[in-house]
TISEVO-583307 format. One line per 3 residues: number of its first residue (from 0); their letters; for each residue x, y, z of N, C-alpha, C. Coordinates in pm, 1 decimal. Atoms other than C-alpha are relative to their C-alpha. Layout:
# residues N
NUM	a	X,Y,Z,X,Y,Z,X,Y,Z | ... .
# end
This chain:
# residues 235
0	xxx	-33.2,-129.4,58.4,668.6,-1349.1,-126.6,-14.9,109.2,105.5 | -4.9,-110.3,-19.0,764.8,-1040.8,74.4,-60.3,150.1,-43.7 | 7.3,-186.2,72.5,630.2,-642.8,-23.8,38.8,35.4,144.8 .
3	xxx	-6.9,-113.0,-73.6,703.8,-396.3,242.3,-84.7,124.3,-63.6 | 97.1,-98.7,16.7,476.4,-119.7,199.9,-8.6,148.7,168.0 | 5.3,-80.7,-164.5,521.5,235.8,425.3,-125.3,78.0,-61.5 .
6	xxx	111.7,-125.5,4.7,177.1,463.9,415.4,-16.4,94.2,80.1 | -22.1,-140.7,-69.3,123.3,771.6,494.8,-109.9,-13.1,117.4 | 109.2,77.3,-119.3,-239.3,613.2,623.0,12.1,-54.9,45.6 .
9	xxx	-1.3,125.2,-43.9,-159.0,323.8,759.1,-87.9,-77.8,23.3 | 127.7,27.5,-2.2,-547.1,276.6,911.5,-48.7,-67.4,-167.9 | 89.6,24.1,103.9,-684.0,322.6,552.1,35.3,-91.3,-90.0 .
12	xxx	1.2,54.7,81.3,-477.8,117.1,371.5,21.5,-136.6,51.4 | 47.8,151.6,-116.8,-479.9,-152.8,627.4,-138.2,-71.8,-37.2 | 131.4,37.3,64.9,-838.7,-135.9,550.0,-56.7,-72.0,-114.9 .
15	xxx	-12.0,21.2,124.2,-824.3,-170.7,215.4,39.8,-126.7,-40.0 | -87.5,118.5,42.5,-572.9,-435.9,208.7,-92.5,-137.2,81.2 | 102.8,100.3,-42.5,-837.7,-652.2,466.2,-151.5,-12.4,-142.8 .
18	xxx	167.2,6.4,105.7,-1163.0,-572.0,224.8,19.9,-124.7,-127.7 | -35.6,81.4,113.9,-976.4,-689.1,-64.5,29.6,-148.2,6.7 | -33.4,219.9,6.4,-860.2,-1055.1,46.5,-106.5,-64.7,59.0 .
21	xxx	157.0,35.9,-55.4,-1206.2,-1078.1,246.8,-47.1,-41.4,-141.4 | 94.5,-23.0,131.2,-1367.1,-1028.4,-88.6,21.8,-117.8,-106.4 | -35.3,78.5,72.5,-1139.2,-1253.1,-264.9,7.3,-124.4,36.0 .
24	xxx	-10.5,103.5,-62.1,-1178.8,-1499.7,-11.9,-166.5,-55.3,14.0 | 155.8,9.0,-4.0,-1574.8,-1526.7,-6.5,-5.4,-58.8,-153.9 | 31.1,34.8,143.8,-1553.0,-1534.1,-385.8,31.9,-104.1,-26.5 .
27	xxx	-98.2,110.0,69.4,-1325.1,-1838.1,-411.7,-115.8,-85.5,97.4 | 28.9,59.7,6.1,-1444.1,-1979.1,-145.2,-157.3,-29.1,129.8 | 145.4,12.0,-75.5,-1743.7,-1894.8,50.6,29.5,80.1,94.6 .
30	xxx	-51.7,-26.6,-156.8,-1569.3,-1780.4,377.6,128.9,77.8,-27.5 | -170.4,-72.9,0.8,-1269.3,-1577.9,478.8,7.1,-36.7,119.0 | -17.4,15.3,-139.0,-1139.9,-1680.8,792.8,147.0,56.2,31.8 .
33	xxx	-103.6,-103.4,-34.9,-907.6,-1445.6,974.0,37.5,7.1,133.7 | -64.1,-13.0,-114.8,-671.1,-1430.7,1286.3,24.8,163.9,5.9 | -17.5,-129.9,-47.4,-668.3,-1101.0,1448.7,76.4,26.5,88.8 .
36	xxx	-156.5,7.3,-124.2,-404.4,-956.3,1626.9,-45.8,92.4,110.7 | 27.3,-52.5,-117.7,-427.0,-804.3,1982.0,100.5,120.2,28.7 | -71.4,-106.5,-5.6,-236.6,-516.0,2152.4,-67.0,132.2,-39.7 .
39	xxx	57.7,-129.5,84.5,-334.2,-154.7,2074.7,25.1,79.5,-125.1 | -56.2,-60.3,124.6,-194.8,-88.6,1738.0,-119.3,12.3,-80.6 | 91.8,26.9,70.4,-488.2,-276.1,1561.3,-135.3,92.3,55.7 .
42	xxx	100.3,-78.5,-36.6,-750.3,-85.6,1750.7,-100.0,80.9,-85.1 | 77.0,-82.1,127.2,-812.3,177.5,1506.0,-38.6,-54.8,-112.7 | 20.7,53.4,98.5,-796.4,-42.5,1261.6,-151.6,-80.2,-18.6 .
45	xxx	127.8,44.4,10.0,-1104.0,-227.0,1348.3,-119.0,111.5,-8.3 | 118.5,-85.9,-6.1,-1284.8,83.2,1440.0,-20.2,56.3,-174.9 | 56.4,-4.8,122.9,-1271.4,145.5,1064.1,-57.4,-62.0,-82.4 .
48	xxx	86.3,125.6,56.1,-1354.2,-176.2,959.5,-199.8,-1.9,15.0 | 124.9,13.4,-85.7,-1640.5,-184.7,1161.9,-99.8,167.2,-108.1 | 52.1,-68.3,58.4,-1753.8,108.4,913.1,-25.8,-2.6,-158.4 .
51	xxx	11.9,11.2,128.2,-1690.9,-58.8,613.5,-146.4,-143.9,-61.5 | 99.2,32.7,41.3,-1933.2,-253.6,377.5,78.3,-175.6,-42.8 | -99.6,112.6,38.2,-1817.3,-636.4,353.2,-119.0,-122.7,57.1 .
54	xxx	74.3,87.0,-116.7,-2035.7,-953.8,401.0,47.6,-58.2,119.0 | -76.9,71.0,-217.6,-1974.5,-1001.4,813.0,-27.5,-120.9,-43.2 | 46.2,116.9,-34.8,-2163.5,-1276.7,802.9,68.3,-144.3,-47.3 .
57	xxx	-68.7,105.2,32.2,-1926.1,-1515.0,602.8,144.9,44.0,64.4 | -117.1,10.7,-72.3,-1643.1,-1381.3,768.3,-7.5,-64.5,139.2 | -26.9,52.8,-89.7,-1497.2,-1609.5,1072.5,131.4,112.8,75.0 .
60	xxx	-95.3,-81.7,-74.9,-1307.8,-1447.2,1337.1,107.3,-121.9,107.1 | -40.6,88.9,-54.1,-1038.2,-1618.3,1505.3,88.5,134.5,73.1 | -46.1,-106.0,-32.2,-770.9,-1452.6,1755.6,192.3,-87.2,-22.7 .
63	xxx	-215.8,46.5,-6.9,-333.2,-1481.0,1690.9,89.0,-41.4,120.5 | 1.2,-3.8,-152.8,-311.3,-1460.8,2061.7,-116.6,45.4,104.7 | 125.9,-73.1,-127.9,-479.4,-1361.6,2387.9,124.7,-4.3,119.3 .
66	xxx	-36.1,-14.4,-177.5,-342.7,-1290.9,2758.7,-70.7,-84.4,27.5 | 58.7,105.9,-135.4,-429.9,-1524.4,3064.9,-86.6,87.9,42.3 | 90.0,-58.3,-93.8,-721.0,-1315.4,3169.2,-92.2,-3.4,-4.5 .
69	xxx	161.5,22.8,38.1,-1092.5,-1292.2,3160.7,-28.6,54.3,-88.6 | 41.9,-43.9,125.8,-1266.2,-1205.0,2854.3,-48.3,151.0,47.9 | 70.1,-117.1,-46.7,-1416.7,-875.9,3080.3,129.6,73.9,20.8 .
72	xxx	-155.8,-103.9,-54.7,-988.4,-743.7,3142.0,-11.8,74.8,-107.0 | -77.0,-106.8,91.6,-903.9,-442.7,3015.2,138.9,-24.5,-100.9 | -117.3,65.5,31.6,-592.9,-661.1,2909.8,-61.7,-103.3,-148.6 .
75	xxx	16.2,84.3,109.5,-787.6,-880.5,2671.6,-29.7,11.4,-101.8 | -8.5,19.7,129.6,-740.5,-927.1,2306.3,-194.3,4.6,-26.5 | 135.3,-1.2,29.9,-1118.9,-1012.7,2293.9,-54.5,106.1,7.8 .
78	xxx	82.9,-127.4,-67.9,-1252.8,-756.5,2475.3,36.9,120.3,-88.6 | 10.0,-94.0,127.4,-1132.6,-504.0,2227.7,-53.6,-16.3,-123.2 | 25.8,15.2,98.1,-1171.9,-658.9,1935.5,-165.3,0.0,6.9 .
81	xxx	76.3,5.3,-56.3,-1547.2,-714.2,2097.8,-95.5,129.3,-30.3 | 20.7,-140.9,-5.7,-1592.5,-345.6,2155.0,-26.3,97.3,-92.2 | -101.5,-54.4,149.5,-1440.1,-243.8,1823.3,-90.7,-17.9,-128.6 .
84	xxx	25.8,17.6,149.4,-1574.1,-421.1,1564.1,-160.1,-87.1,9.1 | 141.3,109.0,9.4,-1816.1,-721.9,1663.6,-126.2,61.2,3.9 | 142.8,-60.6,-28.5,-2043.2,-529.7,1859.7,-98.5,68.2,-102.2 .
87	xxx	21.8,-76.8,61.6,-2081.1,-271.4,1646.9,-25.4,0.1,-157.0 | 39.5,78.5,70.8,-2137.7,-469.2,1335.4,-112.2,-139.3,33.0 | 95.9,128.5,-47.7,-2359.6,-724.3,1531.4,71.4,-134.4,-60.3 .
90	xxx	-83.3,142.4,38.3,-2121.3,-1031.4,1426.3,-74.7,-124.9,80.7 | 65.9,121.8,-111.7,-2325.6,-1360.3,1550.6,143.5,-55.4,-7.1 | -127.5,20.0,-70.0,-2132.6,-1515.8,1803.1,39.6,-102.5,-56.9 .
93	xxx	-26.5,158.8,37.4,-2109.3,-1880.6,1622.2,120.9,83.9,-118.0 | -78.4,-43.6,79.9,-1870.6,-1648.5,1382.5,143.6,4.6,60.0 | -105.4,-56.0,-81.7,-1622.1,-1574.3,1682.4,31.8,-125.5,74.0 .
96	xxx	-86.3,106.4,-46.5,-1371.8,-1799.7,1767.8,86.6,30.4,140.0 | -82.0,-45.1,-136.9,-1219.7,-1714.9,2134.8,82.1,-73.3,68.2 | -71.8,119.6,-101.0,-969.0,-1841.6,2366.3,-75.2,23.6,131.3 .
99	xxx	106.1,-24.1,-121.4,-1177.1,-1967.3,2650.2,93.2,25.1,130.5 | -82.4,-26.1,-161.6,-958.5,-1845.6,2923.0,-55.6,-15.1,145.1 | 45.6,30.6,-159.8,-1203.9,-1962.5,3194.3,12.7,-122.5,5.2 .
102	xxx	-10.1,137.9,2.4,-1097.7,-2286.2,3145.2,109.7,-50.7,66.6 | -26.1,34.0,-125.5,-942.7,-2465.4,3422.8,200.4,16.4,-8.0 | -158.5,-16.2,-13.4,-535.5,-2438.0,3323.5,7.2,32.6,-144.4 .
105	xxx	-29.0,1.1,78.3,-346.8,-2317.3,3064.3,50.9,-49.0,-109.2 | -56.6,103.9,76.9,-284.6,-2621.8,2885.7,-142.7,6.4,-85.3 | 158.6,21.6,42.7,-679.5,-2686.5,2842.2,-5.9,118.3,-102.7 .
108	xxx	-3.7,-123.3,88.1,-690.3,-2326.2,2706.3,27.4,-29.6,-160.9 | -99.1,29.9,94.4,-399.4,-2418.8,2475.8,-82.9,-74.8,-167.3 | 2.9,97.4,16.4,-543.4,-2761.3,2367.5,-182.7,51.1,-52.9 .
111	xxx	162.4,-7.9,87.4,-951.8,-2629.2,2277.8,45.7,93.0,-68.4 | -55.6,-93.3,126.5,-797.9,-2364.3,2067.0,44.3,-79.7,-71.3 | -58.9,112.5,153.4,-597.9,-2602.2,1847.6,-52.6,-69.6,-49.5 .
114	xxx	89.3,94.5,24.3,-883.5,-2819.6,1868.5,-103.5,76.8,-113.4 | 91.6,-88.3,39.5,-1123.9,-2545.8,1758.6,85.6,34.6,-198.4 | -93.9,-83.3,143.6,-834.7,-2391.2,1440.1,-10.4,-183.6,-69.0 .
117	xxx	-9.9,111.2,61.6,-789.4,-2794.4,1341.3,-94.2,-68.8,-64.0 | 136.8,69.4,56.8,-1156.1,-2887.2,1296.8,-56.3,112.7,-113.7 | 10.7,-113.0,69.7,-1249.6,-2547.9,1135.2,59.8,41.3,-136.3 .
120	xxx	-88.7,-40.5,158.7,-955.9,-2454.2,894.0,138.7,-19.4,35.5 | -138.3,9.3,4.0,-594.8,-2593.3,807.6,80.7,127.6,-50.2 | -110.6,-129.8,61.4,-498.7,-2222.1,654.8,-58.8,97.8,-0.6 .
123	xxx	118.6,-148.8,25.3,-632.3,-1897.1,747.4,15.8,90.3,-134.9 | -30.6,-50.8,130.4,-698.5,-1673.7,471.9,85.8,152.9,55.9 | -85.1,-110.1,-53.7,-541.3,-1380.2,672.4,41.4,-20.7,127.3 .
126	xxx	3.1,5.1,-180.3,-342.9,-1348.7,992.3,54.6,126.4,14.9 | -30.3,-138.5,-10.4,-290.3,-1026.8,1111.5,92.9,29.5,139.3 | -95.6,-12.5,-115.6,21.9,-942.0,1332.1,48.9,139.5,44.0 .
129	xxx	-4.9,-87.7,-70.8,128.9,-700.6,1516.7,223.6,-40.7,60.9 | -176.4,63.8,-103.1,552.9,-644.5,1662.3,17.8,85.9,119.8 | -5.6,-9.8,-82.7,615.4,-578.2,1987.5,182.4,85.1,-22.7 .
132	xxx	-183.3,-74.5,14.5,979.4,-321.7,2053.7,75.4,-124.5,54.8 | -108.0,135.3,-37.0,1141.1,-681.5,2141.4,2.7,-27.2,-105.4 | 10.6,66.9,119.2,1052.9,-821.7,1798.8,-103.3,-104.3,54.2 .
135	xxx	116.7,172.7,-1.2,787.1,-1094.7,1974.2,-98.1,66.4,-111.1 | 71.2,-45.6,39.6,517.1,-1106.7,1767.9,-123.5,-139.4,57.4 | 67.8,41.6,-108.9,188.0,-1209.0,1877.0,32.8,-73.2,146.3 .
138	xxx	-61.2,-16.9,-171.7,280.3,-1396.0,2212.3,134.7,-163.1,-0.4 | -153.8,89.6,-57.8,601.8,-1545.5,2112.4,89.0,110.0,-16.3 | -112.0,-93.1,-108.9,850.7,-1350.9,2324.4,120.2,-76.4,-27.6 .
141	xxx	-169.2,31.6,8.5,1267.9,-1359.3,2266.4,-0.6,-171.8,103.8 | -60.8,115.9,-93.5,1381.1,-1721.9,2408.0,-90.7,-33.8,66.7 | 63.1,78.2,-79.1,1048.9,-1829.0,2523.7,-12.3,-195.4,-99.2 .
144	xxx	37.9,169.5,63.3,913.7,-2235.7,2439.7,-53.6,-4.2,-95.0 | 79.9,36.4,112.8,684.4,-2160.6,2144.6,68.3,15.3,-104.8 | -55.5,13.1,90.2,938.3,-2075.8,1923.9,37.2,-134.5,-66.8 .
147	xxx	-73.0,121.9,56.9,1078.9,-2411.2,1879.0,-145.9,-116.8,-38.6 | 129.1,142.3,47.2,679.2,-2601.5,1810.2,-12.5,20.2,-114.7 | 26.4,54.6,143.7,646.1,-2739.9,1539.0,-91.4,-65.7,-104.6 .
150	xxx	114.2,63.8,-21.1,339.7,-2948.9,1546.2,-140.8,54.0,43.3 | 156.4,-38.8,-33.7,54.8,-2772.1,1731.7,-8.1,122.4,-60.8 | 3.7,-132.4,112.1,-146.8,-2507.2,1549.9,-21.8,43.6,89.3 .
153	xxx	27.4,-119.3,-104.9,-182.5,-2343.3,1907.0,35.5,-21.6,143.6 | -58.9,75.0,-107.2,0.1,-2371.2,2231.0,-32.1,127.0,87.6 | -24.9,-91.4,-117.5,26.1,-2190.1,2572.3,133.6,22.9,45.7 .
156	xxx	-145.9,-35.5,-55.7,385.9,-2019.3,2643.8,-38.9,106.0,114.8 | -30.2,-90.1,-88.6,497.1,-1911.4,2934.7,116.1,104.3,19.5 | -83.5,-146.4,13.4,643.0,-1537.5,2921.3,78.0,24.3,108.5 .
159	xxx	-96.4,-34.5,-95.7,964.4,-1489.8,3157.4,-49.0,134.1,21.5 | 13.8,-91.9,-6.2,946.1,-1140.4,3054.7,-89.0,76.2,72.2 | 95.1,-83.7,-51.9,611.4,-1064.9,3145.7,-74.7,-109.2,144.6 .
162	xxx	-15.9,97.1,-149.3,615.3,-1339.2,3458.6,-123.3,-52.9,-21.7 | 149.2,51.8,39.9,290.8,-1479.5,3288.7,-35.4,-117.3,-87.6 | 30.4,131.4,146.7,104.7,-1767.8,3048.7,-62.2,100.3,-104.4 .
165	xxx	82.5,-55.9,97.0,-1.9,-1599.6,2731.7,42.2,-149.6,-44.8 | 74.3,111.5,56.9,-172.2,-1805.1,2455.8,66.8,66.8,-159.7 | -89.2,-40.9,118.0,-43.1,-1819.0,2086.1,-20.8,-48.5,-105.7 .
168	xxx	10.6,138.8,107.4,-106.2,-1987.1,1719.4,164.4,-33.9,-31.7 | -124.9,27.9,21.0,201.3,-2132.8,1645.4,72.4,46.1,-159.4 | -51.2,-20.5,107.4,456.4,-2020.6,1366.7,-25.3,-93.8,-134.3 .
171	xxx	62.5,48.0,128.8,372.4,-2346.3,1137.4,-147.4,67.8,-28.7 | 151.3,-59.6,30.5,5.6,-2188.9,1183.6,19.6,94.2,-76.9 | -71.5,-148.8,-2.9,136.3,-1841.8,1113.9,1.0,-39.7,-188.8 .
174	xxx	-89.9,21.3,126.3,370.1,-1986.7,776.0,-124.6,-64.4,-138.2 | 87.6,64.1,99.3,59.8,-2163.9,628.3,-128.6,74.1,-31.6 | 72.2,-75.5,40.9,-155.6,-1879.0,588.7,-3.4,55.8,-164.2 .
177	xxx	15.3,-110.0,159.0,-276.0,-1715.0,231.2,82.1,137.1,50.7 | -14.9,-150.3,-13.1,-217.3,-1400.6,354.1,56.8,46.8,149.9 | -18.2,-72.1,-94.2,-29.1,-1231.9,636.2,47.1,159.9,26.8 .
180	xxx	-69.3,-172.6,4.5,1.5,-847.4,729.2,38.5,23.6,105.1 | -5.9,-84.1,-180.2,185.6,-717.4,1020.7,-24.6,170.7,-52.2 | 54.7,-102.5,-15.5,60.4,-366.4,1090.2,100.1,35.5,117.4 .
183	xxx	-131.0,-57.7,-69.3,344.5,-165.9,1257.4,12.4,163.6,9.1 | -5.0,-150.1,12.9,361.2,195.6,1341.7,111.2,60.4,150.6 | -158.8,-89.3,-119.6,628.7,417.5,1616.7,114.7,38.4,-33.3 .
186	xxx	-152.3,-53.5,15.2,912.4,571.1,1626.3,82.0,-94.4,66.1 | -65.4,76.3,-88.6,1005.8,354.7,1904.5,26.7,-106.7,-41.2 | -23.4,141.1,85.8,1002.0,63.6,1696.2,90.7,13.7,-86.4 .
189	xxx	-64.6,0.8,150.5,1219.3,162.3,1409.4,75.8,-58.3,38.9 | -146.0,57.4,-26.0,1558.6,36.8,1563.4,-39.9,-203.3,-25.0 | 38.7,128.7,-14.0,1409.2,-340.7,1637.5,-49.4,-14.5,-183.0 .
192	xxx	29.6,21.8,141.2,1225.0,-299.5,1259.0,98.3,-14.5,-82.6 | -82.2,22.2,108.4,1556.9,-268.7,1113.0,98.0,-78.8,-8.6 | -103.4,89.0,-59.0,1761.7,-514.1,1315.1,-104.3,-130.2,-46.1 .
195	xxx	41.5,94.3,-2.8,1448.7,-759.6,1241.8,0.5,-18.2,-228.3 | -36.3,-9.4,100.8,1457.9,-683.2,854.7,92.3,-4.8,-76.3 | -176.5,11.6,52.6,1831.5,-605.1,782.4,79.3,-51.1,44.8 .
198	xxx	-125.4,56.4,-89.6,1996.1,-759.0,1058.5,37.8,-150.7,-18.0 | -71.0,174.0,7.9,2157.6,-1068.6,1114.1,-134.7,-79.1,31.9 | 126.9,119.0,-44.2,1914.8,-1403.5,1129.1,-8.7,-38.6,154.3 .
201	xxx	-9.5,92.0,-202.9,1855.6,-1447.7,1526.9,-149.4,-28.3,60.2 | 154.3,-2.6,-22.0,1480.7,-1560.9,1513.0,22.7,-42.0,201.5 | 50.5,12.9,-138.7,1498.9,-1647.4,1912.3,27.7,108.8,94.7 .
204	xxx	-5.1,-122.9,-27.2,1604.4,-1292.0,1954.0,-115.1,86.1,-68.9 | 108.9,-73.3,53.3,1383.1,-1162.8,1728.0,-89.0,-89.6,-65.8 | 108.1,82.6,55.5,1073.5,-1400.9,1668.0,-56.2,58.3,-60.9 .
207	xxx	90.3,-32.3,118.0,888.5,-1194.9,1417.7,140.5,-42.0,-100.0 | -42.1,62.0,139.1,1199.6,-1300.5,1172.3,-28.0,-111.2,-51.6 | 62.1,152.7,-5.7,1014.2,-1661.9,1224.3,-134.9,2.9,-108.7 .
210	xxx	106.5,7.5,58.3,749.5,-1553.4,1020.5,12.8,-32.9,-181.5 | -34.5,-51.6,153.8,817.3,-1633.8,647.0,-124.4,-131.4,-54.4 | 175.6,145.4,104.2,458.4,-1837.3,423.3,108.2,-47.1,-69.0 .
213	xxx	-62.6,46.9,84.6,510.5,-2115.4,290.0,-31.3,19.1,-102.4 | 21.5,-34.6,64.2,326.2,-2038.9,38.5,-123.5,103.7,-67.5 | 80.2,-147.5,-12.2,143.1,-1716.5,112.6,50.9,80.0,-40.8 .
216	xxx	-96.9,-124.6,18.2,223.4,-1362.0,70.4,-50.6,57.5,155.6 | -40.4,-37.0,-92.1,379.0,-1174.1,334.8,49.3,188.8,5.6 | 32.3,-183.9,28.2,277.6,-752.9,376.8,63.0,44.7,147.3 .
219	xxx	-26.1,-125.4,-129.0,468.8,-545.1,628.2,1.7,121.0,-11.6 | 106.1,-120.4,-2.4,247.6,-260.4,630.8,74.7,99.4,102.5 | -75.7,-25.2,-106.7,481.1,-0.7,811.1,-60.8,164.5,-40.3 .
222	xxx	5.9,-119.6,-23.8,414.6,388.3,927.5,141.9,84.6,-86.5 | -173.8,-35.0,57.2,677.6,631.0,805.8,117.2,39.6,92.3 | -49.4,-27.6,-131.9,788.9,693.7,1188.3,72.6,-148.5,-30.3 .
225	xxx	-73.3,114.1,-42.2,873.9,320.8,1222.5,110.0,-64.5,-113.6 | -108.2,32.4,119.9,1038.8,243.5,863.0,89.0,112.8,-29.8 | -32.7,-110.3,15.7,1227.7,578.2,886.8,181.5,-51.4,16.8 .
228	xxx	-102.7,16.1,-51.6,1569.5,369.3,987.1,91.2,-108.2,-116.2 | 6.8,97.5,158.8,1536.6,103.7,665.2,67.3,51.9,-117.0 | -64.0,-38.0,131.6,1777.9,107.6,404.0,-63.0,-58.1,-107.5 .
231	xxx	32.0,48.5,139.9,1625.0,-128.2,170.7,-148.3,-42.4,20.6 | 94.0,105.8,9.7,1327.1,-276.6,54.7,-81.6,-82.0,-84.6 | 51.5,119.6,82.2,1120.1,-536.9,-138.3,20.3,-134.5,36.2 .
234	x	61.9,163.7,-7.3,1126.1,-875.4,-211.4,191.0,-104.1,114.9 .
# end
């Protein structure tokens, strides 16, 4: 199931919309376990979290992606989220799931992440995405290799675009979630938001159209800058 949803907050009701499936996810079933998305969109979003009232302690943290870099780069997914939310909630670390990027190639990387999501949990209860003005979303990029896996819940693609290895859960990972929200805000984005929504089907042009649960629900949480170009919306 689809909603589209534009707010005027975006932060607060981002917020909101995490508390609530946390809540409903502890209740059912003890735990909420959640993929977090990287990039600077989510940023704020944690720094509010990080103010709200929610048991941490059964929440699991996992990440949607990461960069090839050290957990100390200014570049890394961790390292914000780190900064943001963990710290500042004291999250014990056995809660935080990381990609170990000091690990000797990017296959290894790849391969203890999938290992780590496979032993842990077959279906996160949230994954939280993020779109890039290409349409990638987390770190599958137009016409790279991860689009087409099918099998691993977490691989390493290598980005033409950005002449690099980023790290990635894979789209079956993605599709078998309870719950997914992308969180989307710019002006600069609207054109790609409406070519990835209204336009023709070209998921290896636009890999966030790759995203559809199989039997989750599916929230694109949009600003009123970035949905400002959208003729329609719902289900």
């Amino acid at each position: 199931m689809r909603e589209i949803l534009i707010a005027k907050d975006l932060y607060k009701v981002a917020a909101e919309k995490f508390i609530e499936i946390a809540n409903d996810s502890i209740a059912k079933r003890g735990k909420f376990t959640v993929a977090l998305a990287g990039g600077s969109t989510p940023k704020a979003l944690y720094q509010l979290l990080a103010t709200k009232n929610l048991a941490w302690e059964k929440v699991i943290f996992f990440f949607g992606d990461e960069r090839n870099v050290p957990i100390n780069s200014v570049e890394s997914n961790f390292k914000m989220a780190n900064e943001t939310l963990f710290l500042p909630l004291n999250i014990n670390q056995n809660n935080i799931y990381r990609w170990q990027t000091e690990l000797e190639t990017p296959k290894k990387v790849a391969e203890s992440y999938a290992e780590k999501i496979d032993k842990f949990t077959q279906t996160f209860d949230l994954v939280l995405l993020g779109m890039g003005d290409d349409g990638h979303t987390a770190s599958m990029f137009p016409y790279s290799m991860a689009l087409s896996e099918t099998k691993k819940s977490a691989l390493e693609n290598w980005v033409e675009q950005q002449n690099s290895w980023r790290f990635t859960i894979s789209f079956p990972t993605i599709n078998n979630a309870r719950n997914i929200i992308f969180l989307i805000k710019g002006e600069e984005k609207s054109e790609i938001l409406r070519n990835v929504l209204e336009g023709e089907f070209r998921p290896e042009r636009l890999p966030s159209q790759l995203v559809k649960p199989e039997n989750g629900k599916l929230l694109w949480l949009l600003d009123e800058n970035v949905a400002k170009l959208l003729t329609t919306y719902g289900n």
